[in-house]
C-alpha positions in Angstrom: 0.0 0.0 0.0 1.1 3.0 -0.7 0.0 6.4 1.4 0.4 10.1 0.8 0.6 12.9 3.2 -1.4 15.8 2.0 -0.2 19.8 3.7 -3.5 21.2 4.5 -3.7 25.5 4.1 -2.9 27.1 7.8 -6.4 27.9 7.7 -7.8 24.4 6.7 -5.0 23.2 9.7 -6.3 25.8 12.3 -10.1 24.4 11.8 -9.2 21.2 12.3 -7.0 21.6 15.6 -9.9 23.9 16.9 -12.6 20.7 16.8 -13.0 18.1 19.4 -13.6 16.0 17.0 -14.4 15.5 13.2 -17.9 16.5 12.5 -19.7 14.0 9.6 -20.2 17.1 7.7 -16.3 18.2 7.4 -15.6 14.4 6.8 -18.2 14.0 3.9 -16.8 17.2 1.8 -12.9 15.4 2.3 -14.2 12.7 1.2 -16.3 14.4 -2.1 -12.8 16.5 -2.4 -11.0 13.4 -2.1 -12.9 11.5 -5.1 -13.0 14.3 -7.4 -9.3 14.4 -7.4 -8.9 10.9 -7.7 -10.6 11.1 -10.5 -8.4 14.2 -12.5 -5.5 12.1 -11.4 -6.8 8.7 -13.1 -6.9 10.8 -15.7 -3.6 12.6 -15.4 -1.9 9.1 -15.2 -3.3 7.8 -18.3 -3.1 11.1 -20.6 0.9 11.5 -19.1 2.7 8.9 -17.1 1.2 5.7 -19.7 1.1 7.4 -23.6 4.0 7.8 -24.6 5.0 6.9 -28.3 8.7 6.3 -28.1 10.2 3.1 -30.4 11.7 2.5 -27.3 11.0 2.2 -23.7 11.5 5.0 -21.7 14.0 5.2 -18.7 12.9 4.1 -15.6 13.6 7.4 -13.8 10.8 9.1 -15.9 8.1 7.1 -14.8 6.7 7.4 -17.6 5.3 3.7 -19.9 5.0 3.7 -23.9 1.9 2.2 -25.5 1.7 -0.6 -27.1 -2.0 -1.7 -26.6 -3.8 0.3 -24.6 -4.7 -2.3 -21.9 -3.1 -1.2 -19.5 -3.6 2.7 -19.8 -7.5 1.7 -20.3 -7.4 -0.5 -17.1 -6.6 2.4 -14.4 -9.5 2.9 -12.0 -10.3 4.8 -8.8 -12.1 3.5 -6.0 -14.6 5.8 -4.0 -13.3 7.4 -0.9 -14.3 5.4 2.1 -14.8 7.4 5.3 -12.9 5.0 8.2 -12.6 6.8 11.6 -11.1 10.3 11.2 -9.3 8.5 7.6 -10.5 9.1 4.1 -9.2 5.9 2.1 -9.4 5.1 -1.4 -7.1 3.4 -4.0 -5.9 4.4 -7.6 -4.2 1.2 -9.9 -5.1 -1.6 -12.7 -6.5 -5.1 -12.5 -4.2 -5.7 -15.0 -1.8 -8.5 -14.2 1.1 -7.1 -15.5 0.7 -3.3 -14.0 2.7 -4.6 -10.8 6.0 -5.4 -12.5 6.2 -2.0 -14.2 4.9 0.2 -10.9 7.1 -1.9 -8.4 9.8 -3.5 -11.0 10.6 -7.4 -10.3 12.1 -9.9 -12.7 10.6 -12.5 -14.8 11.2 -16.5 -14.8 13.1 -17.9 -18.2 10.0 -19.1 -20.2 8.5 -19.9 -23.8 6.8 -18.1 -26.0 4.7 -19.7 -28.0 2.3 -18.3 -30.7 -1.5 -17.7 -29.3 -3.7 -17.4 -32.5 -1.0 -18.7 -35.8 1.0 -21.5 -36.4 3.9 -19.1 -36.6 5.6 -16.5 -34.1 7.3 -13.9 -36.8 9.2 -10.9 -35.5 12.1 -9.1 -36.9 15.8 -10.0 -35.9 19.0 -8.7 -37.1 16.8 -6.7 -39.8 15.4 -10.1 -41.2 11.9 -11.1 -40.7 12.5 -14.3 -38.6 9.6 -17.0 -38.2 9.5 -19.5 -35.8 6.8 -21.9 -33.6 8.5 -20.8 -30.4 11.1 -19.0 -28.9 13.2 -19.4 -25.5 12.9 -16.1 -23.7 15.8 -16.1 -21.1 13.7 -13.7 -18.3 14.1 -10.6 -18.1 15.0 -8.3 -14.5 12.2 -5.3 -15.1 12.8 -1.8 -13.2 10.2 0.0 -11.4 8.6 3.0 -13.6 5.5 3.5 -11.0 3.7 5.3 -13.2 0.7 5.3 -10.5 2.9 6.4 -8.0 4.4 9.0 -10.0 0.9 10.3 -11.5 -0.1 10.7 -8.0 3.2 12.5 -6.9 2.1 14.9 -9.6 -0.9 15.9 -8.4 -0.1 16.5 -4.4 -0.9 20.1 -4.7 -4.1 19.8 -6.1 -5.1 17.1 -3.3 -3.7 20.1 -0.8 -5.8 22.6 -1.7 -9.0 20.6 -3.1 -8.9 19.4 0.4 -8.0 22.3 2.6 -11.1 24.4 0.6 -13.2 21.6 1.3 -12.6 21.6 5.0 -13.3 25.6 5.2 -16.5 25.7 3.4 -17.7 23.2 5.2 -16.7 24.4 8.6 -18.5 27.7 7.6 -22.0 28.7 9.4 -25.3 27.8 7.8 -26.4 30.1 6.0 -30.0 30.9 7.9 -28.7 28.7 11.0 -29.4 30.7 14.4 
């Protein structure tokens, strides 16, 4: 699991220290800000940290994937901001099986590649076009890229002062309240 620490404003911090404890109603508009920026940060981490159109990989220190198919880009989801004590949790990643080895890096077992649909694997080797009904793939040690991580990183700020605004409209009087 991975957690991020979010600066509230002085203002935001100041309400919060002055209650005995959090009220449902500044917990709820967290939790609404919280959501919303999950949301613009799904977003960010498909439109920037998982399209890129390079021939090659990018290096691991930009966090940053190419596309190939679009699975994986298409596959990250939010989860709706869950209200647990004085805690807003929620969750940003992929189903995809594969998303772990490129946000955490790992290594990969020696294996077989076979073809999944043709009689014949063909690829380019050496500038021939090579074709072949399996190949030995030696494994492979993968770095970590965290695109997710990184995509989140990005958008800090924006969870800062999403958050902190939340917290001082709601802790503002009712309007009409006596």
């Amino acid at each position: 699991m991975y957690t991020i620490t979010i600066q509230l404003s002085p203002s935001a911090d100041q309400i919060l220290r002055s209650l005995d404890s959090m009220t449902p109603r500044i917990m709820d508009a967290i939790r609404r800000a919280h959501d919303y920026q999950n949301e613009l940060t799904a977003s960010h981490i498909t439109l920037h940290r998982m399209t890129g159109n390079a021939e090659k990989p990018y290096p691991p220190e930009e966090g940053r994937l190419r596309n190939k198919t679009g699975w994986l880009r298409r596959s990250v989801r939010r989860t709706d901001a869950v209200i647990s004590g004085t805690s807003v949790v929620s969750a940003i990643g992929s189903n995809m099986s594969y998303a772990g080895i490129h946000e955490f890096g790992g290594t990969t077992r020696a294996h077989v590649i076979r073809p999944k649909n043709k009689r014949w694997l063909k690829f380019e080797w050496h500038g021939n076009t090579v074709y072949r009904r399996s190949v030995n793939h030696p494994g492979s040690n993968i770095p970590a890229r965290a695109p997710i991580r990184r995509g989140i990183e990005d958008r800090i700020p924006n969870y800062s002062e999403a958050i902190s605004r939340a917290i001082v409209e709601a802790a503002k009087p009712i309007s009409g309240a006596q």
